[in-house]
N, C-alpha and C positions, 0 to 999 in steps of 0.2 A: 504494500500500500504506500505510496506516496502522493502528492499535491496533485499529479498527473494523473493515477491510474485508477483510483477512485472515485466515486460519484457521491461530490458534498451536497449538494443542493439539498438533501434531505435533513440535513443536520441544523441545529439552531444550539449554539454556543452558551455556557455560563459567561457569567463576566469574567474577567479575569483569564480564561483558559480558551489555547482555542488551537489549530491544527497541527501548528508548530510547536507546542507544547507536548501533543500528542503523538507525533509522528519523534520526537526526539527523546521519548523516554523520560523525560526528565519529572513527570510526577513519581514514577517509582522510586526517585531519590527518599519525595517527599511522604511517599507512606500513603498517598492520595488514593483514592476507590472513584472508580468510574458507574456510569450508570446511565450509560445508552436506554431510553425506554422510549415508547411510539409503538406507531402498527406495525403491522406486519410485511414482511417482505423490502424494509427498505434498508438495508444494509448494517445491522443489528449485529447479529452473526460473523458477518463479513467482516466488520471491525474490529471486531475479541479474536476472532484466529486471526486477522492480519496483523493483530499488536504481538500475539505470543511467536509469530512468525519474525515479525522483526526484533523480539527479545532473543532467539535465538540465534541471530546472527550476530546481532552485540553481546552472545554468551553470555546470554543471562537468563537464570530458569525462568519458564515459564511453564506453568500445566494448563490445560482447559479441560471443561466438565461438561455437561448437562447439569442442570441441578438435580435432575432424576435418576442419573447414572451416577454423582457423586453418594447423592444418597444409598444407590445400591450397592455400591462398595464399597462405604461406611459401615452398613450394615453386616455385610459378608467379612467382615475384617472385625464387627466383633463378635460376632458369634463364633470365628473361628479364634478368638481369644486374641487378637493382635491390633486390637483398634488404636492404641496410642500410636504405636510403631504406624500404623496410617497415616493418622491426625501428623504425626510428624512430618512423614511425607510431603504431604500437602502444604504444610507450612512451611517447608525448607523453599518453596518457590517463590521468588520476587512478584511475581504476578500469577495472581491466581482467576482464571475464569469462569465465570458460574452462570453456564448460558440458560436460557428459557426458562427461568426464574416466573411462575404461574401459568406456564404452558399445562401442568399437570398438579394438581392438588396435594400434598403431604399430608401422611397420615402424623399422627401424632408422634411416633416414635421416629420417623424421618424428621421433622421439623426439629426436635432436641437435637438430631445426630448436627443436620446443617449448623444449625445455631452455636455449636460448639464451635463447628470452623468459622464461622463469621466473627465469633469471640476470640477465637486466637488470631484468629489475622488482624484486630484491631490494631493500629499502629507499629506494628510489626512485618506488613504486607500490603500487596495494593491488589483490590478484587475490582474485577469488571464484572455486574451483573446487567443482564441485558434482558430485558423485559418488557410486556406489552402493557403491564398492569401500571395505572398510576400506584404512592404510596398508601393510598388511603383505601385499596384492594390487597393490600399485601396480607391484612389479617385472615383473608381467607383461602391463601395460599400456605399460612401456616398454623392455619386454624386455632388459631389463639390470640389474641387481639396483642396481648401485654406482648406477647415473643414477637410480636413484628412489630413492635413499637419497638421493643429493646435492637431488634435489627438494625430497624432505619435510625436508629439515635448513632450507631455506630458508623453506621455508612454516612449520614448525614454529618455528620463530624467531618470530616477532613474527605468529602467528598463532592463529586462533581457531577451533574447532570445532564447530561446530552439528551435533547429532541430530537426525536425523527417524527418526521410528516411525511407525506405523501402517498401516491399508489406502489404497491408491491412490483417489485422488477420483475418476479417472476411470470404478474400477469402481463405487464407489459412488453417483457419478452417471448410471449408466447407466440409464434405465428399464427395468423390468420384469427385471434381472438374476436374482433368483430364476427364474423362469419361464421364464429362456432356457439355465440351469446344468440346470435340473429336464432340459429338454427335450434340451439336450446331454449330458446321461449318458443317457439313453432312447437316444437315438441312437445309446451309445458302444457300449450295450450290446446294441443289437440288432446293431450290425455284430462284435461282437466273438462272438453267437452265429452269426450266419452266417457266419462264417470257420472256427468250428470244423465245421457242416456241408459247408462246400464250402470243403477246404484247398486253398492256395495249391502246384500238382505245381510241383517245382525240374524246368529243362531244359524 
């Protein structure tokens, strides 16, 4: 990712911080947490693997996650009795990325495992989380109100917020999407008159 090969137009900046900050590493010094959040499809993802992408060529760790798959092998790491030695893991990495953050709901006993690493990386680490949720959706992401408050205090600490707007690149790189919407309402619409011809008998 650089100035050139990226597409900013979706991005809407804090004060203070902005591409050049971002493209040079330089909040990792400061222990800074990111937090890309918006719709869907506008380079969200693309930004967290192309930050741990250019952490690794400045050799410097970087892991990326899901939040669903971090979770899962939190989980799998303590039941097989080695969860610290994990937690460690994770925290040895200067940037840690924790994508799709409410894409999928935690159950109670995932939301503690997360929240542990959100606590160790406090000022210790810098986490990108990327998410569609604004903050005030995060309690039912971690089905606890007080545990996503306790989150967002820590992320909002010495943290940064990046906007995304816009439409999804993937729809908009789809070939021929007019023509295939056009054809999918034809479609909606003839199945929606033949159901009023031949209704659905209940029993």
């Amino acid at each position: 990712m650089t100035k050139h090969s990226y597409d900013w137009s979706a991005v809407s900046w804090p004060d203070g911080f902005g591409r050049d900050d971002l493209l040079s590493l330089s909040f990792l010094g400061r222990r800074e947490d990111l937090v890309p959040m918006g719709d869907v499809g506008t380079g969200k993802t693309h930004m967290a693997s192309a930050l741990c992408t250019a952490c690794c060529q400045a050799r410097v760790e970087a892991r990326f996650f899901t939040a669903s798959s971090l979770v899962v092998r939190l989980r799998r790491a303590r039941d097989e009795g080695r969860l610290d030695r994990e937690l460690a893991q994770v925290g040895r990495a200067e940037l840690l990325v924790i994508d799709e953050l409410g894409f999928l709901p935690l159950d109670a006993d995932g939301a503690r495992l997360l929240f542990q690493v959100v606590s160790a990386a406090y000022e210790s680490q810098s986490v990108v989380f990327t998410t569609n949720l604004e903050f005030s959706r995060w309690g039912a992401v971690f089905g606890d109100d007080q545990m996503a408050a306790a989150v967002i205090d820590r992320v909002v600490h010495h943290g940064r917020l990046l906007r995304f707007r816009g439409e999804s690149y993937r729809v908009e790189a789809r070939p021929h999407a007019g023509r295939c919407s056009e054809r999918l309402s034809r479609s909606a619409a003839y199945a929606a008159q033949k159901a009023m011809r031949f209704p659905l008998k209940a029993g």
